[in-house]
N, CA, C and O atoms as a MOPAC input file, in Angstrom:
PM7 MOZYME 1SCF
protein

 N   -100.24600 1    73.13700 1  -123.84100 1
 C    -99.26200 1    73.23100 1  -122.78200 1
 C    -99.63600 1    74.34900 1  -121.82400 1
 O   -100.08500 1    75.44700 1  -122.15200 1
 N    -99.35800 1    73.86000 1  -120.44100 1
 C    -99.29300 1    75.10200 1  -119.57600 1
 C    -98.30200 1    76.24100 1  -119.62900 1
 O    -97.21400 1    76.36300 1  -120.19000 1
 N    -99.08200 1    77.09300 1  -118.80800 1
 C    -97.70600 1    78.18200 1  -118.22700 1
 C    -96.74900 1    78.07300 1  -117.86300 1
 O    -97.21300 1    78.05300 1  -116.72300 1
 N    -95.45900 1    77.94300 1  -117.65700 1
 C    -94.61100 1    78.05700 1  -117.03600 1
 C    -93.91800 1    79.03400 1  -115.78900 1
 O    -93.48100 1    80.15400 1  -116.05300 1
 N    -93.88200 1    78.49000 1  -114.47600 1
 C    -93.12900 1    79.34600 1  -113.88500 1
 C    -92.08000 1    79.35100 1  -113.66200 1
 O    -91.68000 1    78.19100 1  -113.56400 1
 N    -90.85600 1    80.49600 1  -113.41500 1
 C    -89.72000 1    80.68600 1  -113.28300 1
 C    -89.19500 1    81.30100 1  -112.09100 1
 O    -89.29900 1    82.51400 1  -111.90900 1
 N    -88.48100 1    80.31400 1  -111.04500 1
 C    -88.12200 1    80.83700 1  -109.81000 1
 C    -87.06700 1    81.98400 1  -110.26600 1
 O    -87.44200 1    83.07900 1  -109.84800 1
 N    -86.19000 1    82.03200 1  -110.79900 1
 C    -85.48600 1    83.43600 1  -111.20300 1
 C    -85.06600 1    83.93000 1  -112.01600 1
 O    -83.90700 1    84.02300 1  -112.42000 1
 N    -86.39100 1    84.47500 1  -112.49700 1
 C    -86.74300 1    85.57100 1  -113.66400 1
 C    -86.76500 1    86.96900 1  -112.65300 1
 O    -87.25400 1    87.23900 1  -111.55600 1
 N    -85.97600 1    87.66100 1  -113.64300 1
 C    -86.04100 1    89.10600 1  -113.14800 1
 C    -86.36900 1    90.02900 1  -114.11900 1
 O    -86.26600 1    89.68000 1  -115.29500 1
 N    -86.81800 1    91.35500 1  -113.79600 1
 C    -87.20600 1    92.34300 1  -114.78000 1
 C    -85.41500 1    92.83500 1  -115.79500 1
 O    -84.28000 1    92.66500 1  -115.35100 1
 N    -85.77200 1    93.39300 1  -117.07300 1
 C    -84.67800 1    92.99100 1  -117.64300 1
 C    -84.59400 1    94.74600 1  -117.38000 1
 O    -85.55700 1    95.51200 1  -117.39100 1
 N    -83.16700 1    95.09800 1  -117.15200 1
 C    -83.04800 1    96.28100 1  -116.90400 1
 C    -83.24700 1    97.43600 1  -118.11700 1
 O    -83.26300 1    98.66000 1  -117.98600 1
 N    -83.38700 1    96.66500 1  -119.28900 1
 C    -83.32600 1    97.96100 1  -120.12600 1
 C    -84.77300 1    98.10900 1  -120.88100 1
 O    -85.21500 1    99.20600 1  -121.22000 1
 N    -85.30300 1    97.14800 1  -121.05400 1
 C    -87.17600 1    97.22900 1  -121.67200 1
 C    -88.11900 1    96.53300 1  -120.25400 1
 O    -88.10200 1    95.56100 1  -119.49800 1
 N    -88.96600 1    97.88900 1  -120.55400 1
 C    -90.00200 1    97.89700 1  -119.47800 1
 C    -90.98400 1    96.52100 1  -119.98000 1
 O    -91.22100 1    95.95600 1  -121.04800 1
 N    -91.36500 1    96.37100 1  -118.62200 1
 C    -92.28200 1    94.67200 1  -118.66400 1
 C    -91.53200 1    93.46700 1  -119.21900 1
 O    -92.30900 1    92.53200 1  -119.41300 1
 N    -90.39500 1    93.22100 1  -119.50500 1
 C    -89.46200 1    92.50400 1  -120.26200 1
 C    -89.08200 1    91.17400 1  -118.88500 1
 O    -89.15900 1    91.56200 1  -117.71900 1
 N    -88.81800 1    90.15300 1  -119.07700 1
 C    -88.26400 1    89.55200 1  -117.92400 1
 C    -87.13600 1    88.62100 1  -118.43800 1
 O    -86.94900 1    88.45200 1  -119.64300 1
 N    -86.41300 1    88.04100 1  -117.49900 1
 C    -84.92300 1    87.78100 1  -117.78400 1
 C    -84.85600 1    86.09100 1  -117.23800 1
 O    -84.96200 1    85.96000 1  -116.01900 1
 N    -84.73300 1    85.15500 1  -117.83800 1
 C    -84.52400 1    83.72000 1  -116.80000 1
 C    -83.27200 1    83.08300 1  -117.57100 1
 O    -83.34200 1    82.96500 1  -118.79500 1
 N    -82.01900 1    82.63100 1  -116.81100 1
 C    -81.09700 1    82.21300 1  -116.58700 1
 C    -81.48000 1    80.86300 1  -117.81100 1
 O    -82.42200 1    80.24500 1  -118.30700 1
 N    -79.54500 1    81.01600 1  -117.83400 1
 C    -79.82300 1    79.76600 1  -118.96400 1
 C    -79.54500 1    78.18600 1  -118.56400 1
 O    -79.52700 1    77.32700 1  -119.44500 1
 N    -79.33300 1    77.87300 1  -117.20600 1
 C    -79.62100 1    76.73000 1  -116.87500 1
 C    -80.90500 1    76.23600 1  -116.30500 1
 O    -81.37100 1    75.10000 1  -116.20900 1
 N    -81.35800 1    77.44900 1  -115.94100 1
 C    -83.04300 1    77.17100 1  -115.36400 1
 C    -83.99400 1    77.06700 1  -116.41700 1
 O    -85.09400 1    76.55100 1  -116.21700 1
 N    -83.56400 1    77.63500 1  -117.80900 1
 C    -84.31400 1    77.27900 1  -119.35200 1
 C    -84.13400 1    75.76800 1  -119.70800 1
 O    -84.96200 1    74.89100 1  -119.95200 1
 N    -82.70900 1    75.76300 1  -119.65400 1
 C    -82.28100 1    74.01800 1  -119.59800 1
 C    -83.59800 1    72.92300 1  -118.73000 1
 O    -84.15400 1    71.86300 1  -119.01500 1
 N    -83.64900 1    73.77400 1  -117.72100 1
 C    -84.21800 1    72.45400 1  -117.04400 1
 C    -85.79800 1    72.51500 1  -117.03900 1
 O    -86.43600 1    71.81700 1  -116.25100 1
 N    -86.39000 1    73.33300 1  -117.90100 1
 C    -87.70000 1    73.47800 1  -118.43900 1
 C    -87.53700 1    73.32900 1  -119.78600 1
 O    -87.99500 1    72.18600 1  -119.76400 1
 N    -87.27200 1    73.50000 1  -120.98600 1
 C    -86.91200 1    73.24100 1  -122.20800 1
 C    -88.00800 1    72.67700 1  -122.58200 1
 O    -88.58900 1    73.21000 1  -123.52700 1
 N    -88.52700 1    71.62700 1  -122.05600 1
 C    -90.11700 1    70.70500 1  -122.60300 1
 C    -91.15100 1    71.35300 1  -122.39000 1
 O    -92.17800 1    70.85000 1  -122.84600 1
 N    -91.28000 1    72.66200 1  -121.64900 1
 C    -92.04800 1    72.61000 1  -120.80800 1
 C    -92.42500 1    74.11000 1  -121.80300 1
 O    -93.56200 1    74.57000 1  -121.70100 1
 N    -91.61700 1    74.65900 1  -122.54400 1
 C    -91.68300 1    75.79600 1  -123.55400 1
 C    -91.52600 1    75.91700 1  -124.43300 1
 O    -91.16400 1    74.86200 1  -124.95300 1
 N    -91.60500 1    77.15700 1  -125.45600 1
 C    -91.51200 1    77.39300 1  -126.74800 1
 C    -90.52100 1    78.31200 1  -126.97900 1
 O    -90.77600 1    79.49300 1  -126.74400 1
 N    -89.17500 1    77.92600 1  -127.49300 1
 C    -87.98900 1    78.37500 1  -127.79900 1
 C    -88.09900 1    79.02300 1  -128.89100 1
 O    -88.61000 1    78.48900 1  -129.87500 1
 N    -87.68000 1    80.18400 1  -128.91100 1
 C    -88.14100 1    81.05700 1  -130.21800 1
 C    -86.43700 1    81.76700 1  -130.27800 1
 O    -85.85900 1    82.58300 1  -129.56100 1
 N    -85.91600 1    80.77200 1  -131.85100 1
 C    -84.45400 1    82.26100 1  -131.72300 1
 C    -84.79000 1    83.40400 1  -132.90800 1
 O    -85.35400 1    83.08200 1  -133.95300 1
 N    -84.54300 1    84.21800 1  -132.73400 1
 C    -84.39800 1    85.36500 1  -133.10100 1
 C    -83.35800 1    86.12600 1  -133.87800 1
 O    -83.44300 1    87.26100 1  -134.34600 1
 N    -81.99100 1    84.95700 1  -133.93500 1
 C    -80.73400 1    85.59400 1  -134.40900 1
 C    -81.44900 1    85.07200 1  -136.37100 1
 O    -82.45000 1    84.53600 1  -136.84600 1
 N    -80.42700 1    85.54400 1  -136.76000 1
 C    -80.34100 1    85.12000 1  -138.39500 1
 C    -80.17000 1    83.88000 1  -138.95900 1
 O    -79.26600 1    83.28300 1  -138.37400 1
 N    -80.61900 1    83.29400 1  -139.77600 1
 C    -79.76500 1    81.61800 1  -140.03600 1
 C    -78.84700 1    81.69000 1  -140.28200 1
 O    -78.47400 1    80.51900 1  -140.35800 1
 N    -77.86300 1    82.44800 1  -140.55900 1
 C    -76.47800 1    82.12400 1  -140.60900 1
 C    -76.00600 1    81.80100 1  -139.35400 1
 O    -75.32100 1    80.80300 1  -139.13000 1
 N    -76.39700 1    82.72500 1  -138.40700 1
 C    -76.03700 1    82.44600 1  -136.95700 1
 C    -77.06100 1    81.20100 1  -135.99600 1
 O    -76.93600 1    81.23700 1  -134.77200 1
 N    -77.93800 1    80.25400 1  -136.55400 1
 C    -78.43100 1    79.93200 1  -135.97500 1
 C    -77.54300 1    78.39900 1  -136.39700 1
 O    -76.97500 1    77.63900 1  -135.61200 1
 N    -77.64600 1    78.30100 1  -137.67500 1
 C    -77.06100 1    77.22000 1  -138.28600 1
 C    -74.84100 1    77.41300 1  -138.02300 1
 O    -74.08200 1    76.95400 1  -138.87700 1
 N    -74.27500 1    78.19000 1  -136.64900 1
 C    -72.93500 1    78.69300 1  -137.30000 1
 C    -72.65400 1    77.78100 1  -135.98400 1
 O    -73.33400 1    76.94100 1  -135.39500 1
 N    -70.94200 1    78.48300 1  -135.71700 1
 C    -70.54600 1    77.95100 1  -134.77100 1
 C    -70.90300 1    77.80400 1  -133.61900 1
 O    -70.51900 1    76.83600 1  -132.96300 1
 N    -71.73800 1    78.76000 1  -133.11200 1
 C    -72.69500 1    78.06200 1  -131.79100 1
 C    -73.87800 1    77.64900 1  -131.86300 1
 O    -74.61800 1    77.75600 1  -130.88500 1
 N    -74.22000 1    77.20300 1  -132.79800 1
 C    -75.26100 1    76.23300 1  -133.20400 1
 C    -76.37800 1    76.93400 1  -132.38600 1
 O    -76.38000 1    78.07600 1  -131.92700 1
 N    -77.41400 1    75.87600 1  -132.31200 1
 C    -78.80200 1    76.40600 1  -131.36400 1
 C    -79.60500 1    75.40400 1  -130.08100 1
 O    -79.32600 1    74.23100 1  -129.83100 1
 N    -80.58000 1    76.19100 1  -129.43900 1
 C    -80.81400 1    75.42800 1  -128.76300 1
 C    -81.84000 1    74.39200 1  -129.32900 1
 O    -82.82700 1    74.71700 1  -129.99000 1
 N    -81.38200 1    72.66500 1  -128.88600 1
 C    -82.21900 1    71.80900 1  -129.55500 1
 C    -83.49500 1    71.94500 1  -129.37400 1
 O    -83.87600 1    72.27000 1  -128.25000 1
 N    -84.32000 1    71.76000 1  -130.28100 1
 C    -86.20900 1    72.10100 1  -130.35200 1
 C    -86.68200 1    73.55200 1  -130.57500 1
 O    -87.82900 1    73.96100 1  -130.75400 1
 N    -85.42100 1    74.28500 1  -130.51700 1
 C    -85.97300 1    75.82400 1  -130.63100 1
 C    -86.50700 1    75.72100 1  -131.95700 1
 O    -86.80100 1    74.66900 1  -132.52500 1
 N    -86.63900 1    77.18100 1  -132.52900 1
 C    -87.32800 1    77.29000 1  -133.33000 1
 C    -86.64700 1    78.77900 1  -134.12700 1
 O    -86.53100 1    79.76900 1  -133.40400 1
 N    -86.32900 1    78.85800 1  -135.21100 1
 C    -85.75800 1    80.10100 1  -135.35900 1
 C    -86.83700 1    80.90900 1  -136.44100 1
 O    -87.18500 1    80.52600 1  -137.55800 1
 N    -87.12600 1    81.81400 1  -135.91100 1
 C    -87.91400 1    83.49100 1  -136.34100 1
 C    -87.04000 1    84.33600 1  -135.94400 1
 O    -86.79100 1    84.71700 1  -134.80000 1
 N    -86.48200 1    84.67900 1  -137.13800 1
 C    -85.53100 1    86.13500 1  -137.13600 1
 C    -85.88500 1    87.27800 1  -136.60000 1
 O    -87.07900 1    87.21000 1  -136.89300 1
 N    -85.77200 1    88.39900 1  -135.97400 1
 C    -86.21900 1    89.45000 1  -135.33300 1
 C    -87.41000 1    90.60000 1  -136.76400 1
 O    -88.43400 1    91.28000 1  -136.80900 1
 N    -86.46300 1    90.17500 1  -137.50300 1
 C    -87.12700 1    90.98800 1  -139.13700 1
 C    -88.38200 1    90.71300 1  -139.27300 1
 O    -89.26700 1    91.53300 1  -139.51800 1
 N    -88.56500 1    89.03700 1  -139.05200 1
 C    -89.65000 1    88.24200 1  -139.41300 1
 C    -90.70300 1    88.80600 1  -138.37500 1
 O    -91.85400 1    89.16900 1  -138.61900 1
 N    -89.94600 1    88.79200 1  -136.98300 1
 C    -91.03600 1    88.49500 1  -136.08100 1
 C    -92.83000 1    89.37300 1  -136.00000 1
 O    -93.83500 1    88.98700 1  -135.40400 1
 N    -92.68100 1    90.26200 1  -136.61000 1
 C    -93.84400 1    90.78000 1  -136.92300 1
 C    -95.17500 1    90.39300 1  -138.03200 1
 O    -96.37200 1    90.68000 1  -138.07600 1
 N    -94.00700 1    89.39600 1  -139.06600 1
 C    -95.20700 1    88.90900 1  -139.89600 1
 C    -95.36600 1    87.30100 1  -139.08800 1
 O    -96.43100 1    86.74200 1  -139.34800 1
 N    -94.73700 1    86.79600 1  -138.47000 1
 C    -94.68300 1    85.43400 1  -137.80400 1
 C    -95.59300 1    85.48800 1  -136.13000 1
 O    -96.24300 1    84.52400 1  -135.72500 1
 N    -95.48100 1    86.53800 1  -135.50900 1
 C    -96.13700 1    86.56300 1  -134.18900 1
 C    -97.47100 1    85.63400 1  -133.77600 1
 O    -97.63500 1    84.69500 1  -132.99700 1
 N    -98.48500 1    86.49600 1  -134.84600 1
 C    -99.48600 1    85.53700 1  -134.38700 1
 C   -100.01400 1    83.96200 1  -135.07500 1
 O   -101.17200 1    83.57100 1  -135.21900 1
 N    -98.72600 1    83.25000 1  -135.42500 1
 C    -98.04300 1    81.91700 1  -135.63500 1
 C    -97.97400 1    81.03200 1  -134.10100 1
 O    -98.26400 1    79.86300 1  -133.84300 1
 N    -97.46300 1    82.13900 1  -133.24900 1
 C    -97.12100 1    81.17400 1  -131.47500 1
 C    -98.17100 1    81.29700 1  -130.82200 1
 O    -99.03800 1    82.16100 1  -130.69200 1
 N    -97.95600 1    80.26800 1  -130.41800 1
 C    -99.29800 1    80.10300 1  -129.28500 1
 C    -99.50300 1    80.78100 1  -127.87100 1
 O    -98.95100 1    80.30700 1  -126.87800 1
 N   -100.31000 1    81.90200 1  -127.80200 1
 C   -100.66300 1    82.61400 1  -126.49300 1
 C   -100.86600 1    81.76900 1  -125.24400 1
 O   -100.65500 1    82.27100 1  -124.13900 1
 N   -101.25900 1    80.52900 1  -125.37000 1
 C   -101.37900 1    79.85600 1  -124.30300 1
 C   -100.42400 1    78.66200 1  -123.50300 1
 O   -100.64700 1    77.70300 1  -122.76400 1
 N    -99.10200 1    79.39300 1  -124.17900 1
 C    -97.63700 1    78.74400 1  -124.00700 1
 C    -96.81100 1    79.75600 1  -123.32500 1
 O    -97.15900 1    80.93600 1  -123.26900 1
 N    -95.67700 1    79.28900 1  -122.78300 1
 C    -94.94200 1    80.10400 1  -122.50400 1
 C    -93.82200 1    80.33700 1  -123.05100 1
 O    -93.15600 1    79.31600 1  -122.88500 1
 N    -93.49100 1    80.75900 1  -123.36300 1
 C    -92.43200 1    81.08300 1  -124.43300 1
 C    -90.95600 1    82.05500 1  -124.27900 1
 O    -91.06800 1    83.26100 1  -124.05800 1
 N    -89.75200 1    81.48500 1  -124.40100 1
 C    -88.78800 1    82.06700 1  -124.42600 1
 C    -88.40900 1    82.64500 1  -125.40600 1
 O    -88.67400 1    82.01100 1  -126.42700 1
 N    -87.63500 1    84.06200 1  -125.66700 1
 C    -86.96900 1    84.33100 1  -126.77300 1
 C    -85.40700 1    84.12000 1  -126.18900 1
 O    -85.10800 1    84.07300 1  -124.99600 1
 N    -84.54500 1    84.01000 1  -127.25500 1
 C    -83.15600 1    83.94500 1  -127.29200 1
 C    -82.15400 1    84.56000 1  -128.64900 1
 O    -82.69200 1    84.27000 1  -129.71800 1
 N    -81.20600 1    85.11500 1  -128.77700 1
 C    -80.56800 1    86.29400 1  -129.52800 1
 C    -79.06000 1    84.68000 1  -128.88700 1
 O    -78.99400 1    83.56500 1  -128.36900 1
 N    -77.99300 1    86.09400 1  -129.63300 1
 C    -76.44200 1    85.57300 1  -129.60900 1
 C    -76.33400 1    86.38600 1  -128.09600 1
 O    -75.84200 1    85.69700 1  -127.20300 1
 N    -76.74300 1    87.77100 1  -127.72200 1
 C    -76.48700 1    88.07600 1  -126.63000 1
 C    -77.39300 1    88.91800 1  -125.39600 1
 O    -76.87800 1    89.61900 1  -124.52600 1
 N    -78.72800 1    88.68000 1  -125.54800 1
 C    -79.69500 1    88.56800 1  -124.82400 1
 C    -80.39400 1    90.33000 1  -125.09400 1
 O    -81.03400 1    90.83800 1  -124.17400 1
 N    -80.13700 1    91.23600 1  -126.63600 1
 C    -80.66700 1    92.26800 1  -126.93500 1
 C    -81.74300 1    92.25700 1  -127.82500 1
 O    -82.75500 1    92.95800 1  -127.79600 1
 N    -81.28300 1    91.02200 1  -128.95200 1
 C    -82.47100 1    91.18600 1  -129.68700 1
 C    -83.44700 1    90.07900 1  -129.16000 1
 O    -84.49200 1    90.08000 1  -129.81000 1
 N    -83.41400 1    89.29700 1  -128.34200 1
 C    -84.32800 1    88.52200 1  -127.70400 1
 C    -85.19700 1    89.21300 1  -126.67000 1
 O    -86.30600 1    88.72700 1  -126.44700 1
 N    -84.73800 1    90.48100 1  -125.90600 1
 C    -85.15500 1    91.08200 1  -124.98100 1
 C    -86.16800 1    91.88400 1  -126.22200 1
 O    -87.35900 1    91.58600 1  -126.13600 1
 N    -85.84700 1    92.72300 1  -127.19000 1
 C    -86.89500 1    93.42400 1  -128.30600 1
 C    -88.06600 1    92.61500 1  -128.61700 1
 O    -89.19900 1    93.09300 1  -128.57500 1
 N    -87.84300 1    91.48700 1  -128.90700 1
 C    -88.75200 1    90.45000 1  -129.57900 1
 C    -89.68100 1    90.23800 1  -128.14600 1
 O    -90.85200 1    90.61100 1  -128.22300 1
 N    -89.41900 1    89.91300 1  -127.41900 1
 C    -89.91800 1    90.00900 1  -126.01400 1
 C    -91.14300 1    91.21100 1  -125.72600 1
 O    -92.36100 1    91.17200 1  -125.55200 1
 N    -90.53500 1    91.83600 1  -125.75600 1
 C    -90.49600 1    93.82800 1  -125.73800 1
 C    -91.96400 1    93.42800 1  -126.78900 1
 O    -93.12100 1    93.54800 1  -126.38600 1
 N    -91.59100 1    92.96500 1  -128.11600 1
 C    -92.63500 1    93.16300 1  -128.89700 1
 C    -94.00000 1    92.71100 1  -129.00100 1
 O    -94.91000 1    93.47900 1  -129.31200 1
 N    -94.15600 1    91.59600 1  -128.77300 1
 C    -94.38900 1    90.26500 1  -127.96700 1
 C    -95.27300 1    90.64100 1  -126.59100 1
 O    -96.35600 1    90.05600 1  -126.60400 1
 N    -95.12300 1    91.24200 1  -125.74500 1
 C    -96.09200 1    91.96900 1  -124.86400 1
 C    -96.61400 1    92.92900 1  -124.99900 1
 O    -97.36300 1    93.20300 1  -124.06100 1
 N    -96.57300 1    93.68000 1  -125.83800 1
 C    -97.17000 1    94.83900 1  -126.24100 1
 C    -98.11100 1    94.52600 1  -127.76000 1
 O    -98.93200 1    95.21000 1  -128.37100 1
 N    -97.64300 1    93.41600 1  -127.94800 1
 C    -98.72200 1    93.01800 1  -128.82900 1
 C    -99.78000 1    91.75600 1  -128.64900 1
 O   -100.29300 1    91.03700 1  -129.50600 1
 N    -99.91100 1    91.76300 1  -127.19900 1
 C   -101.12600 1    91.16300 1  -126.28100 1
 C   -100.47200 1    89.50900 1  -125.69200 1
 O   -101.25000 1    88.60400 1  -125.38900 1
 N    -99.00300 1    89.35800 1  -125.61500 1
 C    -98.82600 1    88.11100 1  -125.74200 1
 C    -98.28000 1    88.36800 1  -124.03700 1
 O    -97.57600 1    89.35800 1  -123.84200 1
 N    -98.72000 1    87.21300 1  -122.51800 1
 C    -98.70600 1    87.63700 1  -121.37700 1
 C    -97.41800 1    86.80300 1  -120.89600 1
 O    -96.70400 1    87.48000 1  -120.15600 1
 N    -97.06200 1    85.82400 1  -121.07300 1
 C    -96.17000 1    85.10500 1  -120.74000 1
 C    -95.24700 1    84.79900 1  -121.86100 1
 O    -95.37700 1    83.87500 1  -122.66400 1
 N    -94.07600 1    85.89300 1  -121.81300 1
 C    -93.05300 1    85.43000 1  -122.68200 1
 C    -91.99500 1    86.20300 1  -121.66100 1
 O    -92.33300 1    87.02600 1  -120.80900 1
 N    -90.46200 1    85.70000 1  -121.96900 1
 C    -89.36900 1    85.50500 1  -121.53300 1
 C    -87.64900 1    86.05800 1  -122.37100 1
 O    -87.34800 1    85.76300 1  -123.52700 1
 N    -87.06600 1    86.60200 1  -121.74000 1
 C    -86.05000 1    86.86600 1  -122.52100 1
 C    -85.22300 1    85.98500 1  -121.63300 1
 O    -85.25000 1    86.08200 1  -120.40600 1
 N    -84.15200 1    84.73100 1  -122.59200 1
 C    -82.73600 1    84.36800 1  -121.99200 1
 C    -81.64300 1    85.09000 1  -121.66400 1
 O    -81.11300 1    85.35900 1  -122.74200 1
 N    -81.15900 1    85.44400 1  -120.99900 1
 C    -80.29000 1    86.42200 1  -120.18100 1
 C    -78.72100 1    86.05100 1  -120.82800 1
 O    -78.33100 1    84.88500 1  -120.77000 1
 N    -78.16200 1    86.74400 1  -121.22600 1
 C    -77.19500 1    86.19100 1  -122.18900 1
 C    -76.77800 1    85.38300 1  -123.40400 1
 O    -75.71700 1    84.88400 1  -123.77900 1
 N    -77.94500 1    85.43800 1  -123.85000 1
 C    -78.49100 1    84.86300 1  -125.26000 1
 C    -77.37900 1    83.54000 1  -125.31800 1
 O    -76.80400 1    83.12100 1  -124.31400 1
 N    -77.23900 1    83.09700 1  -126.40000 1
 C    -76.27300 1    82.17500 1  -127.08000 1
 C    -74.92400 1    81.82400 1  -126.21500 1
 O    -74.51800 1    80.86000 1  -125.56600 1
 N    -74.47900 1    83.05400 1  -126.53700 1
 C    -73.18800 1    83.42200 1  -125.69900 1
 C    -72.82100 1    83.00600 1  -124.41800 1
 O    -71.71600 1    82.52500 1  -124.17100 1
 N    -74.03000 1    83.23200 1  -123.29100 1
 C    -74.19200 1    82.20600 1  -121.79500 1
 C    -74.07300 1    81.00900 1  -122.49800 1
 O    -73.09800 1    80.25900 1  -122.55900 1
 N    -75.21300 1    80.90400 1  -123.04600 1
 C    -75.66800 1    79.22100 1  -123.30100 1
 C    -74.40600 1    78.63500 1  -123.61800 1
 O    -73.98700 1    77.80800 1  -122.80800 1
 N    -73.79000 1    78.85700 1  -124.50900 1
 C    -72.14500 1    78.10600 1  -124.46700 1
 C    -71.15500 1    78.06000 1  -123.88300 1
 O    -70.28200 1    77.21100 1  -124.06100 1
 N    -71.10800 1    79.31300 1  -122.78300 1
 C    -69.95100 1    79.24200 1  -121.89800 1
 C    -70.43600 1    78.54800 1  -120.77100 1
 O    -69.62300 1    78.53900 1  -119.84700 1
 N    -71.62500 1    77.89400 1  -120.52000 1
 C    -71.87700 1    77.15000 1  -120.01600 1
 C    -72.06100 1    75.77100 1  -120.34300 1
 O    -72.94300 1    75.13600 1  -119.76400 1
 N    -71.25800 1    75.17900 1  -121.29000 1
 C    -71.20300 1    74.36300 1  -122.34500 1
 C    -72.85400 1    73.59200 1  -121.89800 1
 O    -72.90000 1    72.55400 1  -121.23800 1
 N    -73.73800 1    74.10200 1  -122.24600 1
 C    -75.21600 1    73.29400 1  -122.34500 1
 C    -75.21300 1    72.67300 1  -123.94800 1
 O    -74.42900 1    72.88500 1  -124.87300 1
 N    -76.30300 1    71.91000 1  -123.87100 1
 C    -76.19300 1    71.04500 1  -125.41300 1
 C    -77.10800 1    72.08000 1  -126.63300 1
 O    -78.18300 1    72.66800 1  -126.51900 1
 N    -76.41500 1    72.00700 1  -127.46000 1
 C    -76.88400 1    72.60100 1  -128.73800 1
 C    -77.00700 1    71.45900 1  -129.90500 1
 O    -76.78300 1    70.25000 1  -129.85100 1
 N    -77.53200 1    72.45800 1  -131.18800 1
 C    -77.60500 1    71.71000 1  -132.61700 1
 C    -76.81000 1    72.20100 1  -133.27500 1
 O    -76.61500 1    73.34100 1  -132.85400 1
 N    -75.96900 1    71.89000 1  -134.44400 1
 C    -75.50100 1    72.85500 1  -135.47200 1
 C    -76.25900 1    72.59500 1  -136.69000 1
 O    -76.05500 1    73.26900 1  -137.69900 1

């Protein structure tokens, strides 16, 4: 798969090199990336379910799981509220990976924008 670009991704205000893309503009690329959640399975499998095709690696994990994803993808992370997805992110470029993404309101957007999930 190619790169993905994102007309509005912004730098995330609190981790340097981190970037931020909206959760209907993820919606409408979804095929086009690698959904990585980050919350816990209790919360992935709970009441706000997940996004369909994602993929869940816990934030704990993500260090023995990293070089599992493919560098030549683009890749979103996603959390319940867009902190521990922004870390994983955070981690994720500093450990040589160039195109990855934090969802900007993790979970929490994603449902108050009633978009489609799994439970």
């Amino acid at each position: 798969m190619a790169l993905v670009e994102f007309a509005t991704k912004t730098e995330n205000p609190h981790f340097e090199n981190v970037f931020d893309i909206a959760p209907t503009e993820l919606q409408q690329k979804l095929n086009d990336v690698k959904v990585i959640d980050v919350r816990e399975h209790h919360e992935y499998v709970g009441e706000l379910g997940h996004i369909v095709g994602s993929e869940l690696i816990s934030l704990g994990t993500l260090p023995d799981n990293l070089n599992n994803l493919p560098k030549d993808q683009t890749i979103v992370f996603i959390c319940l509220g867009g902190v521990r997805s922004a870390k994983a992110a955070a981690y994720a470029t500093m450990n040589g990976f160039t195109n990855v993404l934090n969802m900007s309101g993790g979970m929490m957007a994603w449902s108050q924008l009633q978009l489609p999930v799994e439970r």
